[in-house]
C-alpha positions in Angstrom: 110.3 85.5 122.3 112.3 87.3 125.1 109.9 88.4 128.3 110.4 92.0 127.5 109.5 91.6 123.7 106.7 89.8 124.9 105.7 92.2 127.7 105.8 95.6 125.0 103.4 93.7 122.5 101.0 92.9 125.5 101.4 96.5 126.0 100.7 97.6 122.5 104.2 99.4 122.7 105.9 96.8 120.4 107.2 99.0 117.1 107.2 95.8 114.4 108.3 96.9 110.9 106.0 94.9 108.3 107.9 92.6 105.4 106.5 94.5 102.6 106.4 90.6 101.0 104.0 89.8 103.6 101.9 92.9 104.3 98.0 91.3 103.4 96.9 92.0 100.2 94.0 94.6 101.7 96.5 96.6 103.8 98.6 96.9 101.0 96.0 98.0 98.1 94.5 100.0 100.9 91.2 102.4 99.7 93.5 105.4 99.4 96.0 103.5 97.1 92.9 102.1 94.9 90.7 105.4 94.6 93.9 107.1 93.5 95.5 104.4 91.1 91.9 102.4 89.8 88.4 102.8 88.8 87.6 100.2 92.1 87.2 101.8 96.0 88.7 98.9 96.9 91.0 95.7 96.6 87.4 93.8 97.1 86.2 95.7 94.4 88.6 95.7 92.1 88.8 91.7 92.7 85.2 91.1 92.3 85.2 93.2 89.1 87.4 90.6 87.6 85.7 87.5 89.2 89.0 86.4 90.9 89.1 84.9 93.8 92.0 86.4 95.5 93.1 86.0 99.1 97.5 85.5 99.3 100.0 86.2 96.4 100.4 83.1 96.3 96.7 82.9 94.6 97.9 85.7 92.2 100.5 83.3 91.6 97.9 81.3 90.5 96.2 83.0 87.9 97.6 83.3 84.3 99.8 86.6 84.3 98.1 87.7 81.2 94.4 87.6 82.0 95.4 89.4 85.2 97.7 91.7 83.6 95.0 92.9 81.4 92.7 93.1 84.3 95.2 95.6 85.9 95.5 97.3 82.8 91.3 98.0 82.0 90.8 98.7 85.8 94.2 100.8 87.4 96.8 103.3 85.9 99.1 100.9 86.1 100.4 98.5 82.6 100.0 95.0 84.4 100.3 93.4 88.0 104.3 93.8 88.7 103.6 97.3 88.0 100.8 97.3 90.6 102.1 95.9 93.2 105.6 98.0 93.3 103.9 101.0 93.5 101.9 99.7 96.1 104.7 98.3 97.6 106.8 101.5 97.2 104.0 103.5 98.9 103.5 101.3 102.0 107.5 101.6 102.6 107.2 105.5 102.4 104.6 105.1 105.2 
C-alpha cells in the first residue's frame, strides 16, 4: 500500500467502497433491512430461528438451497435466498 493510502486510513480519511460480494453478512441484512423485509430484528434472529449456523456465504453455500429457501420464505417477504440477498444487496449499493 502507497504511504499516502496508508497515511488517509490511519487518518480515518480513507473513502473504501465495499465489494457488495464481501460486505459481512450482518452489515448487509442490517436491522433496518430485517424489520422491514422479515418477522426477525435481526440477521442473528432470523438465523437462530432456523437453527443455522451461519457466519460467511460460503456457509449458506453450505446448506441445502431448499431448506433455506423455505426458511426465507416462512420468515421474510422475499420467495427464497437469491431473492434475499439481491435486495439486500441492491439496498446496500443505493447507500
Amino acid at each position: 500500500m502507497p504511504f499516502d493510502e496508508l497515511l488517509k486510513e490511519l487518518q480515518g480519511q480513507k473513502t473504501v467502497q465495499e465489494d457488495p460480494d464481501h460486505i459481512p453478512l450482518e452489515k448487509l441484512f442490517h436491522e433496518g433491512f430485517m424489520k422491514k423485509h422479515t418477522k426477525c430484528e435481526s440477521f442473528a434472529a432470523f438465523k437462530e430461528k432456523g437453527n443455522f449456523q451461519i457466519d460467511t456465504r460460503e456457509d449458506i453455500k453450505n446448506i441445502p438451497d431448499e431448506l433455506f429457501d423455505r426458511h426465507v420464505a416462512r420468515e421474510t417477504n422475499f420467495s427464497d435466498w437469491h431473492a434475499m440477498l439481491d435486495a439486500a444487496t441492491k439496498e446496500s449499493a443505493g447507500k
